[in-house]
GUKOLDO-92751 format. One record per residue (C-alpha): residue in one letter; x, y, z. Coordinates in Angstrom, 2 decimals. Each point is the difference from the previous one (the first is absolute). Layout:
A,X,Y,Z $
...
***
This chain:
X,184.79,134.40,-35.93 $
X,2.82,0.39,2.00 $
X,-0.14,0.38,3.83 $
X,0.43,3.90,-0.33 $
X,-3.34,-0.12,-1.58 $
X,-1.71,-2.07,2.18 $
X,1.19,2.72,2.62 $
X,-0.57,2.95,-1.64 $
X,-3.93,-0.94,-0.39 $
X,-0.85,-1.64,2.91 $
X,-2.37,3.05,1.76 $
X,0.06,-0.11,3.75 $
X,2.36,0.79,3.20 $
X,4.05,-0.90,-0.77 $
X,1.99,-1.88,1.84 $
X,1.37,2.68,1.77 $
X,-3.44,1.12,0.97 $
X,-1.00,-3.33,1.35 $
X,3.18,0.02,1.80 $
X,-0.68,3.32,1.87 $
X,-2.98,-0.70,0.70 $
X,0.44,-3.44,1.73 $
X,2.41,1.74,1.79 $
X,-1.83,2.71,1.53 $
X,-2.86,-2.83,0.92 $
X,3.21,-1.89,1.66 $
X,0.69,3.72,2.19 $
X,-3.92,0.39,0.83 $
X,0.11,-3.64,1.20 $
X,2.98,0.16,2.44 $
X,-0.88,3.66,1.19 $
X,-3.42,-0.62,0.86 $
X,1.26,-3.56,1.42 $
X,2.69,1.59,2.06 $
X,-2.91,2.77,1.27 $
X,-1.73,-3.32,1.19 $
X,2.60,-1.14,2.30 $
X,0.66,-0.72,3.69 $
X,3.90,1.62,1.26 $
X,1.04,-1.69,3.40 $
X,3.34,0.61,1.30 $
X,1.74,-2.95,-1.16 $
X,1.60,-0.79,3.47 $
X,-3.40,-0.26,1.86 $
X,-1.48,-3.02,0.38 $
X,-3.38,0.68,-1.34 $
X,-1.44,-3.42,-0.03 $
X,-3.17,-0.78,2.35 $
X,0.16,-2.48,1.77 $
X,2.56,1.86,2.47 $
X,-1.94,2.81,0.02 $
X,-3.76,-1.33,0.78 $
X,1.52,-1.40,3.41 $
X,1.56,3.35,1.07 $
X,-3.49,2.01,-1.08 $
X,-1.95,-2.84,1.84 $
X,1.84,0.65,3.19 $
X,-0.04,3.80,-0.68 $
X,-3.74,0.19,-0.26 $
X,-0.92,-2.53,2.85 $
X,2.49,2.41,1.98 $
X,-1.78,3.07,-1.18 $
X,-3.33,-1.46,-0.20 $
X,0.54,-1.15,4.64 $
X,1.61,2.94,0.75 $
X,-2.61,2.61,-1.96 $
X,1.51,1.39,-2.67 $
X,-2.55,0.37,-2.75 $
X,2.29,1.72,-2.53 $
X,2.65,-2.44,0.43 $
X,-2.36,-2.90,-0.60 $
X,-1.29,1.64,-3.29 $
X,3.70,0.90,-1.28 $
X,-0.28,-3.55,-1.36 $
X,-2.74,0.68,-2.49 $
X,1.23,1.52,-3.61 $
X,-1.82,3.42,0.66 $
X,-1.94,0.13,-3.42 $
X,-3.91,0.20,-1.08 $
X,0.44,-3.54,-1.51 $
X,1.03,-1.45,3.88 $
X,-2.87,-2.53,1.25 $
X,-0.80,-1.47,3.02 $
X,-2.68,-2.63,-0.17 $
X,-1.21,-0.73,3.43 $
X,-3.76,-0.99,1.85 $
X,-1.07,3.68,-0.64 $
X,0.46,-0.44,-4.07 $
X,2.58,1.84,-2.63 $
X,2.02,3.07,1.56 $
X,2.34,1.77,-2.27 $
X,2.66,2.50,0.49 $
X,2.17,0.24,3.45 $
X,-2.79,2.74,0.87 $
X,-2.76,-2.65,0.07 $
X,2.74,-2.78,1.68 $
X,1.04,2.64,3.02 $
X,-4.26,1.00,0.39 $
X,-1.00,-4.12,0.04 $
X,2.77,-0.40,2.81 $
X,0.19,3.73,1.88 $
X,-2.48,-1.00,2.94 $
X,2.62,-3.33,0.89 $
X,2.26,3.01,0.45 $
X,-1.90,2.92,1.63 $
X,1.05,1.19,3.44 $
X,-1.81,-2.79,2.57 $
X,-0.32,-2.45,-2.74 $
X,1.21,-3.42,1.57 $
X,1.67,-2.29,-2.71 $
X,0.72,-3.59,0.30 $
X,3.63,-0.75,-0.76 $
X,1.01,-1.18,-3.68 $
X,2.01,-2.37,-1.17 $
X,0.52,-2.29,-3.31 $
X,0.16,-3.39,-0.93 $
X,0.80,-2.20,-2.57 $
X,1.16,2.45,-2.51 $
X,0.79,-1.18,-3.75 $
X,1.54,2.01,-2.20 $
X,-0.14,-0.61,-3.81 $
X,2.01,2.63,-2.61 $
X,-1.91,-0.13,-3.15 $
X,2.49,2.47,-1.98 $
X,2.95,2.33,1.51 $
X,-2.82,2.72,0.32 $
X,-2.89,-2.37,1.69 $
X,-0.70,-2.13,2.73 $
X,-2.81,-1.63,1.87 $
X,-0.16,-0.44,3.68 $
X,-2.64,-2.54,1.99 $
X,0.46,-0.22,3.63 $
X,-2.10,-0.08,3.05 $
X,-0.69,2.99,2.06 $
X,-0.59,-0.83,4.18 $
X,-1.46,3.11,2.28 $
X,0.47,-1.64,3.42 $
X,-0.35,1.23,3.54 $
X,2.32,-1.80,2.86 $
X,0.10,-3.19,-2.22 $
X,-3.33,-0.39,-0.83 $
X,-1.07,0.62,-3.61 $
X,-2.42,2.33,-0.47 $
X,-0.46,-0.13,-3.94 $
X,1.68,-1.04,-2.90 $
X,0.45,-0.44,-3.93 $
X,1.59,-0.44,-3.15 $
X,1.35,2.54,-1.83 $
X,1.21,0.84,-3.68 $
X,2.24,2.77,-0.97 $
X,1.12,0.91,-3.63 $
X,3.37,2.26,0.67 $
X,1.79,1.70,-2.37 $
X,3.31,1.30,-0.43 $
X,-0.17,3.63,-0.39 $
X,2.72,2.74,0.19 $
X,-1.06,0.16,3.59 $
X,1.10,-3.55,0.29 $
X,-2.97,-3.37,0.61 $
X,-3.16,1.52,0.23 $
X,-3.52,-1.43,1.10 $
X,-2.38,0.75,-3.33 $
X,-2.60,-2.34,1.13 $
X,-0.91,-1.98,3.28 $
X,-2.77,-1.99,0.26 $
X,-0.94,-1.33,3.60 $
X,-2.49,-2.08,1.13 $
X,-0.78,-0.96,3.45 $
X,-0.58,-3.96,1.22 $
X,-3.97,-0.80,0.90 $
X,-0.79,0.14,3.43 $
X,0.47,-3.31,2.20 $
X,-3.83,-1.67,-0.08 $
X,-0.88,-0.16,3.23 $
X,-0.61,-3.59,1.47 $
***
């Protein structure tokens, strides 16, 4: 047999076949990768460290002065967004704003916020974790505190909160 032969029986896709059909699998793959993907303006500097000690200061500022909306503007507003706190799983902005709308009603009195020993840790270019310290205070005196956890995400909208998770310190036992 010569190798014409061995062509001209072989059943099944040609070359050519195989060919066009890898690369149509090779177009699927970098389409649907290229759906998938993050676009930043290249000249921003999206990383998050920066960024979590301007929307710290932001929302401590927003937080002491009353501005609900401002203090929210943090989270990622999505369904998946969670806030684990003493009253259990919220999710959603909605659920966030409800949990802390009587802080901010009119005659609500607020201690004054502030943060402390924040760590920042990038996991990828699209997430980061966040554990810090939150302090209400009143004239110097602490009136509670915590630590705190928040997963951000980079989002067209830039670092987003997706989920905080904040615990308050036990009382002091009383002597």
């Amino acid at each position: 047999m010569d190798d014409s032969t061995i062509h001209s029986d072989r059943s099944g896709p040609s070359r050519t076949a195989v060919a066009g059909a890898l690369l149509a699998a090779q177009i699927l793959l970098v389409t649907a990768a290229s759906g998938c993907r993050l676009e930043v303006e290249p000249e921003e500097d999206m990383s998050l460290e920066p960024h979590v000690a301007l929307m710290l200061e932001s929302s401590a500022e927003a937080w002491n002065r009353g501005d609900l909306e401002v203090f929210l503007s943090d989270y990622q507003d999505a369904p998946s967004t969670t806030f684990v706190g003493s009253g259990g799983v919220l999710s959603g902005v909605d659920e966030i704003r409800d949990n802390y709308a009587p802080k901010f009603g009119p005659g609500a009195e607020r201690d004054s916020l502030r943060f402390e020993a924040v760590q920042v840790r990038t996991l990828n270019p699209t997430i980061g974790i966040v554990t810090a310290r939150w302090i209400l205070h009143d004239k110097g005196v602490v009136r509670a505190a915590g630590p705190f956890t928040l997963v951000m995400r980079l989002t067209r909208a830039g670092w987003k909160i997706t989920h905080d998770h904040s615990s308050t310190d036990p009382a002091p036992e009383a002597n």
